[in-house]
N, CA, C, O and CB atoms as a CASP TS submission, in Angstrom:
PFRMAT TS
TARGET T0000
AUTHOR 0000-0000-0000
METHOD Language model
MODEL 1
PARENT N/A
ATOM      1  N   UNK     1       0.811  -1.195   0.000  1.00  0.00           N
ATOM      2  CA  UNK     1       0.000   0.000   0.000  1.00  0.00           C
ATOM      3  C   UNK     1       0.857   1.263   0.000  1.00  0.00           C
ATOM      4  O   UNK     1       0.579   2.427  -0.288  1.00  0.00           O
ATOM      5  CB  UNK     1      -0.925  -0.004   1.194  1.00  0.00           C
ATOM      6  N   UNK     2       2.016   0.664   0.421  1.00  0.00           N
ATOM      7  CA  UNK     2       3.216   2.414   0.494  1.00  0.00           C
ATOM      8  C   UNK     2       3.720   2.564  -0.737  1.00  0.00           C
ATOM      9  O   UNK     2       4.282   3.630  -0.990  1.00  0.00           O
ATOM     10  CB  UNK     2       4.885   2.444   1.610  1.00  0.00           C
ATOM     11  N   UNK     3       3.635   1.620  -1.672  1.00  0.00           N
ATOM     12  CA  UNK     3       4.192   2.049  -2.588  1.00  0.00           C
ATOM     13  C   UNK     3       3.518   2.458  -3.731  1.00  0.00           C
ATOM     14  O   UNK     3       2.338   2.131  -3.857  1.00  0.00           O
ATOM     15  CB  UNK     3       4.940   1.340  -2.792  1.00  0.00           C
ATOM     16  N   UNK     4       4.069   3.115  -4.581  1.00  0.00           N
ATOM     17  CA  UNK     4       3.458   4.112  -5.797  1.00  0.00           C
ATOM     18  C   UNK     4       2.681   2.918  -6.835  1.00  0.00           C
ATOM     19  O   UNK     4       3.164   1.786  -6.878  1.00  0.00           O
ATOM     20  CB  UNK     4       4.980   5.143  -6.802  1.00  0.00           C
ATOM     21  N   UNK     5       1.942   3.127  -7.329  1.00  0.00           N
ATOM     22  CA  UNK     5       1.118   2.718  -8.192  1.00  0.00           C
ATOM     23  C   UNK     5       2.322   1.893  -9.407  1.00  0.00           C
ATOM     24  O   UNK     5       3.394   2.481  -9.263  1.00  0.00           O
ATOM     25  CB  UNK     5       0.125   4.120  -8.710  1.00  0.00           C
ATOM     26  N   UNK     6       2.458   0.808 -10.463  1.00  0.00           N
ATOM     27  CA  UNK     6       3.229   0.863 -11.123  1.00  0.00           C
ATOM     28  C   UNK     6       3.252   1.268 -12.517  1.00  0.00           C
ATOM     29  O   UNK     6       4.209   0.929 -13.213  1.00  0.00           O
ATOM     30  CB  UNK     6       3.543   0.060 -10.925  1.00  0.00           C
ATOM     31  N   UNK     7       2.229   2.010 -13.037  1.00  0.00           N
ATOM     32  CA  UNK     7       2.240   3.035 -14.022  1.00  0.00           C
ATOM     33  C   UNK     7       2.991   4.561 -13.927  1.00  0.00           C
ATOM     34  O   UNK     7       3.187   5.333 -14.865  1.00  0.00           O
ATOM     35  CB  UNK     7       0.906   3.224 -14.196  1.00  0.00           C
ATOM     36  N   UNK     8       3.374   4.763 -12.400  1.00  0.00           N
ATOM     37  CA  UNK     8       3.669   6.082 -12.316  1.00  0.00           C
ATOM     38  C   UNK     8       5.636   6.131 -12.612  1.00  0.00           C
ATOM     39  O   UNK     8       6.505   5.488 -12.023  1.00  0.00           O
ATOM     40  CB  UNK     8       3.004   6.658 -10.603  1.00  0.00           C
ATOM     41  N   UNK     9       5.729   6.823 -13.375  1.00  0.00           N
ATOM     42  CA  UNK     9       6.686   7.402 -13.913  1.00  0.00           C
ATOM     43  C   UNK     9       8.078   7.545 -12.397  1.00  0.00           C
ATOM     44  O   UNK     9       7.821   8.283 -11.445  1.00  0.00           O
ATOM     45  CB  UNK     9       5.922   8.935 -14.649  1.00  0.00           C
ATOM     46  N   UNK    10       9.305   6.815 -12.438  1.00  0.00           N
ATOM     47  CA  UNK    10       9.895   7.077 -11.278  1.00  0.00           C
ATOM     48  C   UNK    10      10.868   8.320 -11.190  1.00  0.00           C
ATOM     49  O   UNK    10      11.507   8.573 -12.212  1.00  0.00           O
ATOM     50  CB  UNK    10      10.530   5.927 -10.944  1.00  0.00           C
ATOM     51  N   UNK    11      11.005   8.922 -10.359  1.00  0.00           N
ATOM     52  CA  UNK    11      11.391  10.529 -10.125  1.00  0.00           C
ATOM     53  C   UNK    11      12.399  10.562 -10.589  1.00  0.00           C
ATOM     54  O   UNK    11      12.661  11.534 -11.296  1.00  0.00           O
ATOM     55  CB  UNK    11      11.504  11.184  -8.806  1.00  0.00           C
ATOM     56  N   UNK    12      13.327   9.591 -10.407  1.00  0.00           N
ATOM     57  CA  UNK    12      14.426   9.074 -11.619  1.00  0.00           C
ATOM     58  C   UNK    12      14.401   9.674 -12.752  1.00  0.00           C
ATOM     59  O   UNK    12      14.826  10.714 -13.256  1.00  0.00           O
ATOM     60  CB  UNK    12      14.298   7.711 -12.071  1.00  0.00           C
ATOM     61  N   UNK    13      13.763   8.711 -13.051  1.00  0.00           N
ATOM     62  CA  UNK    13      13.615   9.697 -14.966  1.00  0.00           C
ATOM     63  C   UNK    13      13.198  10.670 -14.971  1.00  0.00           C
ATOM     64  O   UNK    13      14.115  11.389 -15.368  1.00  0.00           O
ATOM     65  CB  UNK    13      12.674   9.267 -16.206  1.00  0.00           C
ATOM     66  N   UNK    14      12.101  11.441 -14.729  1.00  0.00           N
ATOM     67  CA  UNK    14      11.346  12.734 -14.875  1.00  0.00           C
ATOM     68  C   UNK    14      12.374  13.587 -14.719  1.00  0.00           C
ATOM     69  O   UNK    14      12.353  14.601 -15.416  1.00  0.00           O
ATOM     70  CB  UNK    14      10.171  13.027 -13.892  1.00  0.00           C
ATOM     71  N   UNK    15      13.744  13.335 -13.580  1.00  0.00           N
ATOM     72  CA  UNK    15      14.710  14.553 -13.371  1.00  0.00           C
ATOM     73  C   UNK    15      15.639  14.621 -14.909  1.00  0.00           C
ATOM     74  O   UNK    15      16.208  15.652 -15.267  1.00  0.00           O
ATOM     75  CB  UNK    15      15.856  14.229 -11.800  1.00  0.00           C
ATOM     76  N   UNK    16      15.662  13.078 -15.861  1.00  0.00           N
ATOM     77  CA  UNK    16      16.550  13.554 -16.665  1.00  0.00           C
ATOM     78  C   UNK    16      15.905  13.440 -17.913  1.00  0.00           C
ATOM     79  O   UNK    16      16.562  12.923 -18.816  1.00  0.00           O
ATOM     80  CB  UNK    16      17.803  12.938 -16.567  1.00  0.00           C
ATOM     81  N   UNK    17      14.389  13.935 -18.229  1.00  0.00           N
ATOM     82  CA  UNK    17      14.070  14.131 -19.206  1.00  0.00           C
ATOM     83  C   UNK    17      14.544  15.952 -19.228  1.00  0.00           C
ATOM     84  O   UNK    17      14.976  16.747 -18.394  1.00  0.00           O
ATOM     85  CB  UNK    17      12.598  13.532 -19.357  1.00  0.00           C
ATOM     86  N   UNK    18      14.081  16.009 -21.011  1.00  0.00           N
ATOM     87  CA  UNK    18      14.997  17.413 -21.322  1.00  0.00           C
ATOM     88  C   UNK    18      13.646  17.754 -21.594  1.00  0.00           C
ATOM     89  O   UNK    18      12.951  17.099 -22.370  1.00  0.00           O
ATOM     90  CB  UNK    18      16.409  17.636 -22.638  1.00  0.00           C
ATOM     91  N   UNK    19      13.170  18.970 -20.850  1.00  0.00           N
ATOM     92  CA  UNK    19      11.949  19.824 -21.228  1.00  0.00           C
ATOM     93  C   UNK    19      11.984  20.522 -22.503  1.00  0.00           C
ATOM     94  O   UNK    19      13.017  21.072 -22.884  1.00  0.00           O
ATOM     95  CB  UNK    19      11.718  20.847 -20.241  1.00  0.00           C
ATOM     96  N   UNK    20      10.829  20.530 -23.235  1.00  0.00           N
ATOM     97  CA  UNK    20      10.999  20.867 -24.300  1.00  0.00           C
ATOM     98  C   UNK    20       9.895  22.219 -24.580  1.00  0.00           C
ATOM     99  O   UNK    20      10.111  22.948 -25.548  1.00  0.00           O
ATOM    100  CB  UNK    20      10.909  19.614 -25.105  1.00  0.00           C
ATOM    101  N   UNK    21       8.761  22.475 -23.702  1.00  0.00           N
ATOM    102  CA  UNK    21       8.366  23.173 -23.791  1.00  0.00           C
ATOM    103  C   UNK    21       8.387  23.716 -22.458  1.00  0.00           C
ATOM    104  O   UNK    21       8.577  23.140 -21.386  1.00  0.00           O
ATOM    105  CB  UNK    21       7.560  22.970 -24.430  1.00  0.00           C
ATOM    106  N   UNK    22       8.090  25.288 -22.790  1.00  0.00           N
ATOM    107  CA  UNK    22       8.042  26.065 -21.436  1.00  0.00           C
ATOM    108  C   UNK    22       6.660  27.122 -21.714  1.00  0.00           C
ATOM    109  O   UNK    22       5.755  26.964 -22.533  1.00  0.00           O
ATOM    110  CB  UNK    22       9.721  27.033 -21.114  1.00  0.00           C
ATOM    111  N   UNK    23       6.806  27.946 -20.981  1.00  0.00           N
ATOM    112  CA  UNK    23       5.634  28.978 -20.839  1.00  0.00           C
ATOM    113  C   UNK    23       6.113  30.545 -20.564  1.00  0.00           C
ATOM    114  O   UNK    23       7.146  31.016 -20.089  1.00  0.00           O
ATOM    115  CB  UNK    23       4.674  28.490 -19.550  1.00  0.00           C
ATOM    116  N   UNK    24       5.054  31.058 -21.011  1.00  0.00           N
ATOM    117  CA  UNK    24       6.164  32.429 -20.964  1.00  0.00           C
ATOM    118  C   UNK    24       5.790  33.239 -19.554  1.00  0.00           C
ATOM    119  O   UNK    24       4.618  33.540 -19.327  1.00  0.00           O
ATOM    120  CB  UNK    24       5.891  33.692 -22.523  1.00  0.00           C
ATOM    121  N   UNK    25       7.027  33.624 -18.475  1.00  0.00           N
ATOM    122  CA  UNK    25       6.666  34.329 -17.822  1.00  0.00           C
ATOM    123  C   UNK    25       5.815  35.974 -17.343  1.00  0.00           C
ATOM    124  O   UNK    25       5.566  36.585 -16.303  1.00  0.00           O
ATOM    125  CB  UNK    25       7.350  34.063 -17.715  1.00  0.00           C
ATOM    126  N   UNK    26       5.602  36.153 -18.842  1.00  0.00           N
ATOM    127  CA  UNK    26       5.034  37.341 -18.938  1.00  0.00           C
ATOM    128  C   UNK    26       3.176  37.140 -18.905  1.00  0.00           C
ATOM    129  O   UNK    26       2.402  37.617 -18.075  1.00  0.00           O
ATOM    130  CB  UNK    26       5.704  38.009 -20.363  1.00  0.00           C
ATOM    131  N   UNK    27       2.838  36.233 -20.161  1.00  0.00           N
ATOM    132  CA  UNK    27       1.634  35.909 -20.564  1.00  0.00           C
ATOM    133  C   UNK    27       1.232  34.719 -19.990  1.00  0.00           C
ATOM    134  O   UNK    27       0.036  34.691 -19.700  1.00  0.00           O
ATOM    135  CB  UNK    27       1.555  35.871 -21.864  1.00  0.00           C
ATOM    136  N   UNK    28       2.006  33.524 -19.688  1.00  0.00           N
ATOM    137  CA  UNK    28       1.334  32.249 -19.974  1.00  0.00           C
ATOM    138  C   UNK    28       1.376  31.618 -20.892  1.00  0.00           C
ATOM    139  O   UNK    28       1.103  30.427 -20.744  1.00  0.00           O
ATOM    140  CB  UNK    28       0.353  32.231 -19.917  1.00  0.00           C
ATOM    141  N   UNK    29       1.716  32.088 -22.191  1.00  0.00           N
ATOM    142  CA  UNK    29       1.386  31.610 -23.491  1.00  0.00           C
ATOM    143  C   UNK    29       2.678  30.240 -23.307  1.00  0.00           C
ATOM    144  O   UNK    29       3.752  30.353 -22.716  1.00  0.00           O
ATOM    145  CB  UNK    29       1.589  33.024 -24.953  1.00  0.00           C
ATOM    146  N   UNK    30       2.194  29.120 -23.947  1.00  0.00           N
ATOM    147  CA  UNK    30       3.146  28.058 -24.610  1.00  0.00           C
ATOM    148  C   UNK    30       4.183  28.123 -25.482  1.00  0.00           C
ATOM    149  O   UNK    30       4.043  27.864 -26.677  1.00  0.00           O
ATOM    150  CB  UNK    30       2.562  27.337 -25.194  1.00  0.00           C
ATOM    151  N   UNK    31       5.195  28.442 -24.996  1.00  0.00           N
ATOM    152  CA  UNK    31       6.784  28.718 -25.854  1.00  0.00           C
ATOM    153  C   UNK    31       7.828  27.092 -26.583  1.00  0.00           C
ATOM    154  O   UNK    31       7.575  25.978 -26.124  1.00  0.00           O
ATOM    155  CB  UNK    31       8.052  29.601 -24.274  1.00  0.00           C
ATOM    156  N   UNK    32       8.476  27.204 -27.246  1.00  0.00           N
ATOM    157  CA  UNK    32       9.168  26.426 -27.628  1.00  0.00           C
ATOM    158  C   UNK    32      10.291  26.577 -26.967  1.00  0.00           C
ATOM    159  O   UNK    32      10.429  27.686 -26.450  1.00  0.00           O
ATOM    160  CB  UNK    32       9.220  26.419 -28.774  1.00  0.00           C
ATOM    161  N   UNK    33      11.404  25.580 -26.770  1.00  0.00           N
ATOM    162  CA  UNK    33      12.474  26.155 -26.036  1.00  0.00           C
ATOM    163  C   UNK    33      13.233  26.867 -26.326  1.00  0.00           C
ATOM    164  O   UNK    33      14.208  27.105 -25.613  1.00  0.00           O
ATOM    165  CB  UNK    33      13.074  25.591 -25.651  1.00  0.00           C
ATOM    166  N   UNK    34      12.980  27.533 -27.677  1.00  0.00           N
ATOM    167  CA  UNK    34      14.270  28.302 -27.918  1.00  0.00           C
ATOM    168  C   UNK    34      13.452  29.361 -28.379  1.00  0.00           C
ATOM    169  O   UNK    34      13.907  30.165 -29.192  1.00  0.00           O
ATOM    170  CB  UNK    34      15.504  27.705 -28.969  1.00  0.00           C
ATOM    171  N   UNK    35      12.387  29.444 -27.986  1.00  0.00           N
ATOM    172  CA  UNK    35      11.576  31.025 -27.812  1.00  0.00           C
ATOM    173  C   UNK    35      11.595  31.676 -26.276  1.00  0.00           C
ATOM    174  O   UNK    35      11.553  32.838 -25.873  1.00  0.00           O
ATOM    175  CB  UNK    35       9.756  30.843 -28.218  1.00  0.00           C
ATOM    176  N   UNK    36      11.689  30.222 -25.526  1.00  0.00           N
ATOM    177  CA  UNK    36      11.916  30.758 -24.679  1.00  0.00           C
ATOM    178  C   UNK    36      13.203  30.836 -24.138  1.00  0.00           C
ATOM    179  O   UNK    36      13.068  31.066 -22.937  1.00  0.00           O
ATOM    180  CB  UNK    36      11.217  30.458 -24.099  1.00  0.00           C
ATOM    181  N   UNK    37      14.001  30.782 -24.340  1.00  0.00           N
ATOM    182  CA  UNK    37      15.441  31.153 -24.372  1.00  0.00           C
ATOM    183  C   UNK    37      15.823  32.743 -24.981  1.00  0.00           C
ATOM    184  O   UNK    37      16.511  33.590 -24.411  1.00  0.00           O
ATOM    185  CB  UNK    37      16.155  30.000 -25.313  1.00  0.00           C
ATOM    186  N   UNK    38      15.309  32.825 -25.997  1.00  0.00           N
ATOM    187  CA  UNK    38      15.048  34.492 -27.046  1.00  0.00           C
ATOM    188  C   UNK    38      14.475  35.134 -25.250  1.00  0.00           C
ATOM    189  O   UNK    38      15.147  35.735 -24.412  1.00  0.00           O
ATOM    190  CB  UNK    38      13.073  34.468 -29.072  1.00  0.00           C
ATOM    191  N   UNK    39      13.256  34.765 -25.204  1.00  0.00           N
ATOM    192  CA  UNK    39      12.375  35.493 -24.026  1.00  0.00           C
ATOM    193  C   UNK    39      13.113  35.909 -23.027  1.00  0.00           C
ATOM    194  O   UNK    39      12.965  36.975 -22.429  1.00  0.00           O
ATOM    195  CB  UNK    39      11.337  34.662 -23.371  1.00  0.00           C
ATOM    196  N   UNK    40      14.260  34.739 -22.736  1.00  0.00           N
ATOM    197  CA  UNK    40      14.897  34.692 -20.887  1.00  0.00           C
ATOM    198  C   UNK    40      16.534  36.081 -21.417  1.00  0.00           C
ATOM    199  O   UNK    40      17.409  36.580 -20.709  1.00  0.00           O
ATOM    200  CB  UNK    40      15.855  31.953 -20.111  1.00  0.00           C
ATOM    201  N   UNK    41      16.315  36.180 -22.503  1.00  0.00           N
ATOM    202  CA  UNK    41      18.072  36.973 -23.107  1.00  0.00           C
ATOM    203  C   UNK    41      17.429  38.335 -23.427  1.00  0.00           C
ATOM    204  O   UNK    41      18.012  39.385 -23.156  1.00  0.00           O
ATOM    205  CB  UNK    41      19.085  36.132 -24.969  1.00  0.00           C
ATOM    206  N   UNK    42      16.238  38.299 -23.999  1.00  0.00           N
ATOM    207  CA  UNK    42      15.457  39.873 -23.950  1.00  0.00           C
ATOM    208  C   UNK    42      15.407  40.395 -22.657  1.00  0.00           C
ATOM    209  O   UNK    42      15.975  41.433 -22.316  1.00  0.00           O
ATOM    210  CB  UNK    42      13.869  39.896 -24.431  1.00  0.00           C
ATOM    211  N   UNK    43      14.475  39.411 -21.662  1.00  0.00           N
ATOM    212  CA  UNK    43      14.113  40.227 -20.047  1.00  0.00           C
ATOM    213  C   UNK    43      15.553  40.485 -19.407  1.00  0.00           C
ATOM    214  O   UNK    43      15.693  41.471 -18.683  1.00  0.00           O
ATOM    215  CB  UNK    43      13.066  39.062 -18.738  1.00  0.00           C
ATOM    216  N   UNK    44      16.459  39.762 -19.612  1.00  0.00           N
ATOM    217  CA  UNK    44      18.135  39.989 -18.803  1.00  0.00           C
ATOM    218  C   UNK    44      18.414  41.157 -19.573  1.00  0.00           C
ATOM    219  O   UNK    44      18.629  42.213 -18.977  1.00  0.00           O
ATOM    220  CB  UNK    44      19.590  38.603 -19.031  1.00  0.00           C
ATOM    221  N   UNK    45      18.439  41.107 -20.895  1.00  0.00           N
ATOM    222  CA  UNK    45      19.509  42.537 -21.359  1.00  0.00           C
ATOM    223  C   UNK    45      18.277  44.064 -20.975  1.00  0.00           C
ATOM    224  O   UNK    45      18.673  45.114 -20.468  1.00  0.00           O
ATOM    225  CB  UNK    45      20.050  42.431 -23.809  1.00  0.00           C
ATOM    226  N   UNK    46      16.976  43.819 -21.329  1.00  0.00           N
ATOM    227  CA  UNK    46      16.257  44.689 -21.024  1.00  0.00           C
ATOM    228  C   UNK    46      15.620  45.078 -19.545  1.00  0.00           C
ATOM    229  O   UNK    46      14.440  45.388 -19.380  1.00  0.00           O
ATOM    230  CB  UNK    46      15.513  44.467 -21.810  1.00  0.00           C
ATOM    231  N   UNK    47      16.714  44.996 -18.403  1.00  0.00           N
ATOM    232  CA  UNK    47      15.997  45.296 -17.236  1.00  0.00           C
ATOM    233  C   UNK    47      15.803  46.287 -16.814  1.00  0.00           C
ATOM    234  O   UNK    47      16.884  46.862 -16.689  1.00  0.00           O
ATOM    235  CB  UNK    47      16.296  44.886 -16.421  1.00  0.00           C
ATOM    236  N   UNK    48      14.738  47.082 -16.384  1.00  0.00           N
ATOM    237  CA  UNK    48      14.559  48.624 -16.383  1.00  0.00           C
ATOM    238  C   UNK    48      14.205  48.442 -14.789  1.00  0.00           C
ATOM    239  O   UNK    48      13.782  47.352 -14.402  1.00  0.00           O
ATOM    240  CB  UNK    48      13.216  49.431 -17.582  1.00  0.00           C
ATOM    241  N   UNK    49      14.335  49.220 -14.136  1.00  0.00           N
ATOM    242  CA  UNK    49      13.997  49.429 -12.514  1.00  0.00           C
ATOM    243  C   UNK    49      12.330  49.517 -12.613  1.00  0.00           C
ATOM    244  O   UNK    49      11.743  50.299 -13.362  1.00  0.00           O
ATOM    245  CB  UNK    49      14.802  51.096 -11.725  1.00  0.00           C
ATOM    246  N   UNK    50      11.690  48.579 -11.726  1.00  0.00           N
ATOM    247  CA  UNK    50      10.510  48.336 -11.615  1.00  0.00           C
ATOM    248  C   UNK    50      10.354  49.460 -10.962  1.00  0.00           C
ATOM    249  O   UNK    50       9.523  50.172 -11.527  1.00  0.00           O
ATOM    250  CB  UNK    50      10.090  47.151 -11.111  1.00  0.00           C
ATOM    251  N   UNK    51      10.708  49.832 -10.203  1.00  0.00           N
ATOM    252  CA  UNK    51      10.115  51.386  -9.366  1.00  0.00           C
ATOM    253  C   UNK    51      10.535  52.533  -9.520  1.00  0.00           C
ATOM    254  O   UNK    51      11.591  52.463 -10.148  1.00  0.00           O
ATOM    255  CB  UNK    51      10.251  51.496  -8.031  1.00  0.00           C
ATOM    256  N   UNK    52      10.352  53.260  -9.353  1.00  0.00           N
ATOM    257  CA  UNK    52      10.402  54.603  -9.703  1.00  0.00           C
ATOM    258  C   UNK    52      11.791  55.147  -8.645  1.00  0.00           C
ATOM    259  O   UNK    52      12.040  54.448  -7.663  1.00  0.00           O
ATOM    260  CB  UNK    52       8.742  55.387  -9.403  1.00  0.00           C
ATOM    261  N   UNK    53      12.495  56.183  -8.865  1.00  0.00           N
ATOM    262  CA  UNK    53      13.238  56.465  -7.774  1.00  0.00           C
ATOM    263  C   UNK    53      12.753  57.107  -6.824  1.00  0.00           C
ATOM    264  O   UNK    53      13.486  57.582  -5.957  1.00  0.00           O
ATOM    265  CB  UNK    53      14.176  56.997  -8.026  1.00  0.00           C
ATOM    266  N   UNK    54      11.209  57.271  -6.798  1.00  0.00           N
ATOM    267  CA  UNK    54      11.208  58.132  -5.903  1.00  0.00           C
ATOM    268  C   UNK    54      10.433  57.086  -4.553  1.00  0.00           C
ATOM    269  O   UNK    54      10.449  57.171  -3.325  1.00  0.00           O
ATOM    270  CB  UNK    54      10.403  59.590  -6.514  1.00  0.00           C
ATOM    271  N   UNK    55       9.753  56.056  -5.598  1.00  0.00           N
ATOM    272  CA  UNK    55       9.391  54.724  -4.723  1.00  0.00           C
ATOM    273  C   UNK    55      10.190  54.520  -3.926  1.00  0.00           C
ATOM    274  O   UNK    55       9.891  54.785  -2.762  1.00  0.00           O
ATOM    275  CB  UNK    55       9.269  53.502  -5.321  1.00  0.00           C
ATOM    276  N   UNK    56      11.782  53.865  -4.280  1.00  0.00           N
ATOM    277  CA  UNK    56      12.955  53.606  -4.101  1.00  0.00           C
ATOM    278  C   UNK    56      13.088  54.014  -2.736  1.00  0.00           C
ATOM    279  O   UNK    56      12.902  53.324  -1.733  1.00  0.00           O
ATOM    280  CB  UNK    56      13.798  54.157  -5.036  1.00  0.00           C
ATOM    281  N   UNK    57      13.621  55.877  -2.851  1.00  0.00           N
ATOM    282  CA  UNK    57      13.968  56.887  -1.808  1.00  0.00           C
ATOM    283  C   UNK    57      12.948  56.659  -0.681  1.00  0.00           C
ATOM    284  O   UNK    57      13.339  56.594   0.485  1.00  0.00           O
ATOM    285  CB  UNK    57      13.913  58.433  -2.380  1.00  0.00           C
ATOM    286  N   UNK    58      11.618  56.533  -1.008  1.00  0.00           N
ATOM    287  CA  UNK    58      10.562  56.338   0.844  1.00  0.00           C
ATOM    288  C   UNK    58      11.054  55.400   1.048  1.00  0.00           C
ATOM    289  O   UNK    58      11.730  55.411   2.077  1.00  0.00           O
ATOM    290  CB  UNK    58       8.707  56.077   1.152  1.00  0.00           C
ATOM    291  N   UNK    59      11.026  53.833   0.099  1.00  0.00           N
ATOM    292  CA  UNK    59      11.747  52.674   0.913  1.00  0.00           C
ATOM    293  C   UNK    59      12.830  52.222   1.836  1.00  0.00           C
ATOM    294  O   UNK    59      12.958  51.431   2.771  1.00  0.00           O
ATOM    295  CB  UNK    59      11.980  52.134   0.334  1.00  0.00           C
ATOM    296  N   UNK    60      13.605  53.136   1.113  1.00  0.00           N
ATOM    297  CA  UNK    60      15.049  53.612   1.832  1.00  0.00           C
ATOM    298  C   UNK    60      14.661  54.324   2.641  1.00  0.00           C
ATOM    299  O   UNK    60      14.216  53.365   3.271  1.00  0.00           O
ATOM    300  CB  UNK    60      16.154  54.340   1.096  1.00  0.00           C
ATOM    301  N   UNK    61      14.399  55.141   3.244  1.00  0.00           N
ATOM    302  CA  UNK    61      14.110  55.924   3.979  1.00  0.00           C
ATOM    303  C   UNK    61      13.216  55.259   5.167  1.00  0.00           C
ATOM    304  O   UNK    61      13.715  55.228   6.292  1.00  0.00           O
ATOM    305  CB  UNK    61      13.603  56.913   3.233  1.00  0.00           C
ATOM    306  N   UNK    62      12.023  54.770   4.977  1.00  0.00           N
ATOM    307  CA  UNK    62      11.829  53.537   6.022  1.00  0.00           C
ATOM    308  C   UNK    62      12.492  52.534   6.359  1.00  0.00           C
ATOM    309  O   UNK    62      12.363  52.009   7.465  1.00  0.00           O
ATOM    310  CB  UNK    62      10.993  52.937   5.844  1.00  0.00           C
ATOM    311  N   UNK    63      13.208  52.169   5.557  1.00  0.00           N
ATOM    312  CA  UNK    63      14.296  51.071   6.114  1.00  0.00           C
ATOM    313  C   UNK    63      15.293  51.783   7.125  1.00  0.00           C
ATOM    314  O   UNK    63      15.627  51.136   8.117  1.00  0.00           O
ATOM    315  CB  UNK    63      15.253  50.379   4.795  1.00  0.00           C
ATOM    316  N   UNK    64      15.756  52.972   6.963  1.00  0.00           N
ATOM    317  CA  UNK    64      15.784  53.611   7.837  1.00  0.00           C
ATOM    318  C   UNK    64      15.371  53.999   9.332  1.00  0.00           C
ATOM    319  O   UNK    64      15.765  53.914  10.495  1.00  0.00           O
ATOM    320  CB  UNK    64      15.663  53.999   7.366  1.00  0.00           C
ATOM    321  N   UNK    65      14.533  54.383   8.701  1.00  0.00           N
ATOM    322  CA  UNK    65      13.419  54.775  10.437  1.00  0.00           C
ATOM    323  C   UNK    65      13.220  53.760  11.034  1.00  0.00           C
ATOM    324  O   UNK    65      13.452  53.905  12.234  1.00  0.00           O
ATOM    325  CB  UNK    65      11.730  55.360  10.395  1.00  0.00           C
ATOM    326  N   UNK    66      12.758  52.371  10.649  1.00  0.00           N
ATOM    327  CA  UNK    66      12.694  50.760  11.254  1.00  0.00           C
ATOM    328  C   UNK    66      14.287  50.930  12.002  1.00  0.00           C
ATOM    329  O   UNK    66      14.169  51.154  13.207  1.00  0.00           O
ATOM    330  CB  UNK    66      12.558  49.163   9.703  1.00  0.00           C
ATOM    331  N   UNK    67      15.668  50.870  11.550  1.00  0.00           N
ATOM    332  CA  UNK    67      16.289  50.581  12.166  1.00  0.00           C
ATOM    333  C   UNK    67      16.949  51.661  13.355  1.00  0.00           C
ATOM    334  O   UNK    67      17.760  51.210  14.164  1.00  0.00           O
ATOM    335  CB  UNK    67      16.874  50.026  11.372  1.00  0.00           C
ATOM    336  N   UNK    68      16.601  52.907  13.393  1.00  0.00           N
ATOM    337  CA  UNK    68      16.410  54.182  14.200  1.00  0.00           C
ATOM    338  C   UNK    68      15.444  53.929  15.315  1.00  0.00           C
ATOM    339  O   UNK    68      15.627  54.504  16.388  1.00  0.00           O
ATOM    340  CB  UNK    68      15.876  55.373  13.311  1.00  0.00           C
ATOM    341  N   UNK    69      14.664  53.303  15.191  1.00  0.00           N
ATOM    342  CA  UNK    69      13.280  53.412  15.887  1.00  0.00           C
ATOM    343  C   UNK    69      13.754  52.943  17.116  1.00  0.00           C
ATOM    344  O   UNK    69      13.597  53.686  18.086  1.00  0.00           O
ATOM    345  CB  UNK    69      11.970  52.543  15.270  1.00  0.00           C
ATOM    346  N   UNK    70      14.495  51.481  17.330  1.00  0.00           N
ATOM    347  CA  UNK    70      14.612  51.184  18.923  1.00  0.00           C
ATOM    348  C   UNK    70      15.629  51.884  19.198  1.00  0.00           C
ATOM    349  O   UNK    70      15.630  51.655  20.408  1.00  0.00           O
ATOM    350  CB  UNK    70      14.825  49.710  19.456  1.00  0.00           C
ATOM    351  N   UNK    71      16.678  52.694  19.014  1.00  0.00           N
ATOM    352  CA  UNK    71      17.526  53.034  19.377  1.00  0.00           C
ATOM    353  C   UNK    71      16.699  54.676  19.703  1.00  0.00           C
ATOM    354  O   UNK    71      16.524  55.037  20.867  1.00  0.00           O
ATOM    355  CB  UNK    71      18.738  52.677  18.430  1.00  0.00           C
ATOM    356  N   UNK    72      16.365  55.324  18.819  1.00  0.00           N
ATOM    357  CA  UNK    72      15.765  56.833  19.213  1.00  0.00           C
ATOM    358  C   UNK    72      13.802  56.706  19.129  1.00  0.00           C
ATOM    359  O   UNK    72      12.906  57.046  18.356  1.00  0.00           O
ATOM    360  CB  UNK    72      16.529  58.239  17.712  1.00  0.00           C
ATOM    361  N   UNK    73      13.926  56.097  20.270  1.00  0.00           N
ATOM    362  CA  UNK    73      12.332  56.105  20.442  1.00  0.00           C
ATOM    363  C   UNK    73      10.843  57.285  20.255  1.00  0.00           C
ATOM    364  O   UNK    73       9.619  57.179  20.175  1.00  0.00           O
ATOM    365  CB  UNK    73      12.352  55.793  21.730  1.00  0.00           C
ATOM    366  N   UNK    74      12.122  58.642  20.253  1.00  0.00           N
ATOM    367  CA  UNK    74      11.047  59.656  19.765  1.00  0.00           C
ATOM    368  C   UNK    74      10.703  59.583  18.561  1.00  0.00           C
ATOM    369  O   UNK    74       9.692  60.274  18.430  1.00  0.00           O
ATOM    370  CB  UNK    74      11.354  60.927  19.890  1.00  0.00           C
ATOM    371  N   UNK    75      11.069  59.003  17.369  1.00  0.00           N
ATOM    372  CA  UNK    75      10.753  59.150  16.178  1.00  0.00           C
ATOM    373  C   UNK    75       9.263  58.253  15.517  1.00  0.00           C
ATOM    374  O   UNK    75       9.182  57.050  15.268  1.00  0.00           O
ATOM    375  CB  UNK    75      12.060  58.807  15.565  1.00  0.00           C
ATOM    376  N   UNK    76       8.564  58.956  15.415  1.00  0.00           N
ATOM    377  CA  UNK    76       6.555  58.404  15.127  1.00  0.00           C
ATOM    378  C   UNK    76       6.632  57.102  14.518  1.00  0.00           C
ATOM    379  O   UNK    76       5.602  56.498  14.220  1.00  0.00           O
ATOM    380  CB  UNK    76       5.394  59.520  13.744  1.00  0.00           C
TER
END
């Protein structure tokens, strides 16, 4: 009863099959592997800062005040 059914595929193999399709992290859509390879060399060379700098600067700036806070307890 502990053991796996004997149709099921052993973890063995599944680690050294070669995936051939992937999915795209943007859409979902069904990629080929070497679309998605194109996909993974576009998002690396094209990385633009998700936030804004000014996002950035409050974050920083609370990361800040969090570590100020137990040491200078007057600060809100």
């Amino acid at each position: 009863m502990a053991l796996p059914p004997p149709t099921d595929t052993p973890e063995e193999v599944l680690r050294t099959e070669i995936i051939l399709e992937a999915r795209s992290p943007l859409t979902g859509e069904p990629l080929s592997a070497a679309e998605y390879l194109e996909l993974q060399e576009d998002l690396r060379q094209n990385q633009e800062p998700l936030l804004s700098s000014q996002v950035r600067e409050t974050v920083f700036l609370l990361q800040i005040r969090r570590i100020l806070r137990p040491i200078i307890p007057v600060i809100p």
